[in-house]
C-alpha positions as CSV (number, residue, x, y, z in Angstrom):
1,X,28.3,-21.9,-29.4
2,X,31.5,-23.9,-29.4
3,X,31.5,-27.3,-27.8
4,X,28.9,-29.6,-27.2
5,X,26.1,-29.9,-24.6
6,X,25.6,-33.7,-23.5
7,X,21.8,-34.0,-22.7
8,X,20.1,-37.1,-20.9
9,X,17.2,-37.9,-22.4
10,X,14.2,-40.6,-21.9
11,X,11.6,-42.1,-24.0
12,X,8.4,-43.4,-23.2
13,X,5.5,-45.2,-25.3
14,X,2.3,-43.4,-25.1
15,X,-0.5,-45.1,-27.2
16,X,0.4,-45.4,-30.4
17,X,3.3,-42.4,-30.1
18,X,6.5,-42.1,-28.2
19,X,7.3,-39.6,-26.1
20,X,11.0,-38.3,-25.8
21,X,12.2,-36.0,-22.8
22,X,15.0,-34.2,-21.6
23,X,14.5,-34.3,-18.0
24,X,17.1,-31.5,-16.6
25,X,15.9,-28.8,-19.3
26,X,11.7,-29.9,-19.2
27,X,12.2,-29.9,-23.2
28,X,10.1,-33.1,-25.0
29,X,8.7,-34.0,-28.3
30,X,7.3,-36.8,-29.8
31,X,7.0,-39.2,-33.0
32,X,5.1,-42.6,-34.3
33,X,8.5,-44.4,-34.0
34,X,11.4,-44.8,-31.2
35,X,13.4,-42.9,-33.9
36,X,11.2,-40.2,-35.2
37,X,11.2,-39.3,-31.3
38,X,14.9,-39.0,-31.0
39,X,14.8,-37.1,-34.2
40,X,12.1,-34.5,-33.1
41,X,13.5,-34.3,-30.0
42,X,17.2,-33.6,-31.5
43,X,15.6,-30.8,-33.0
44,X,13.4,-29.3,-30.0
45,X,16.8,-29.2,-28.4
46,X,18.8,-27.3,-31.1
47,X,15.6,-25.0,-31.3
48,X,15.7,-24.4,-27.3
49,X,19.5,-23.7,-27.8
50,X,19.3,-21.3,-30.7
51,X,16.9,-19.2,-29.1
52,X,18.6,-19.3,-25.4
53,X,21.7,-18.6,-27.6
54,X,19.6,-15.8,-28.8
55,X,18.7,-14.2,-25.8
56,X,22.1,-13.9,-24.1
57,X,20.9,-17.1,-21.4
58,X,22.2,-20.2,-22.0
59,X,24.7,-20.0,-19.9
60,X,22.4,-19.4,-17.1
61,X,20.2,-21.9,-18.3
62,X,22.7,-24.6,-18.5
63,X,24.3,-23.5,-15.1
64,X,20.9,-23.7,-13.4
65,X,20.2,-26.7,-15.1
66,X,22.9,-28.0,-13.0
67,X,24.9,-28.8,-16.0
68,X,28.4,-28.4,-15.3
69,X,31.4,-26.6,-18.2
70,X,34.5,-29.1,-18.9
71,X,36.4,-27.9,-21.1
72,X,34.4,-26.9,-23.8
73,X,31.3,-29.2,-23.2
74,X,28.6,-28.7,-21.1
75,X,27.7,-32.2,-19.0
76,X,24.7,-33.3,-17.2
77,X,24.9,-33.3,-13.5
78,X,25.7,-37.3,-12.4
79,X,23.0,-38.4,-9.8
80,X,25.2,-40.4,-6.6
81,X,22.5,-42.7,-6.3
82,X,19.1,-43.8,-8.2
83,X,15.8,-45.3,-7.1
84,X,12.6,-45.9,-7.5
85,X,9.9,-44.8,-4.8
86,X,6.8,-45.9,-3.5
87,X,4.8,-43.1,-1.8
88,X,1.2,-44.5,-0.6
C-alpha cells in the first residue's frame, strides 16, 4: 500500500489497563500504560491492514468506513458537529 491511512483513535482507562480504539474500523487493543496501548493498538491496525491488503478489501473497507482517498492518503470522515447525549 502506498500512502498513509490517518486513523482516529480513543483511549480509555479500564481498571488497572487502558483500552485503545479505533472507532470508524471497530479495531482496539490494550496495555498497562497510555503508551503500551497506542503501541498495541499501532500494531492491531497494521495487522488489520495486512490482512485486508491480503484479501483484495481494503479499499472497500476504508471506503465503507467512510474514509475518504486524497491524494495518496486515506482520511477519516470529519464529523460537522459533536455532542454528548443524554437518553433517559
Amino acid at each position: 500500500m502506498k500512502g498513509h491511512i490517518i486513523i482516529r483513535s480513543e483511549f480509555f482507562r479500564e481498571g488497572d489497563v487502558y483500552i485503545g480504539v479505533c472507532p470508524d474500523l471497530n479495531v482496539s487493543s490494550f496495555g498497562e500504560t497510555i503508551e503500551e496501548a497506542k503501541q498495541s493498538l499501532r500494531e492491531a491496525l497494521t495487522a488489520f491492514f495486512e490482512e485486508c491488503e491480503a484479501m483484495g478489501t481494503l479499499h472497500d473497507v476504508l471506503e465503507e468506513a467512510g474514509f475518504i482517498r486524497q491524494d495518496m492518503n486515506w482520511l477519516p470522515r470529519q464529523p460537522i458537529a459533536i455532542e454528548l447525549f443524554s437518553v433517559a
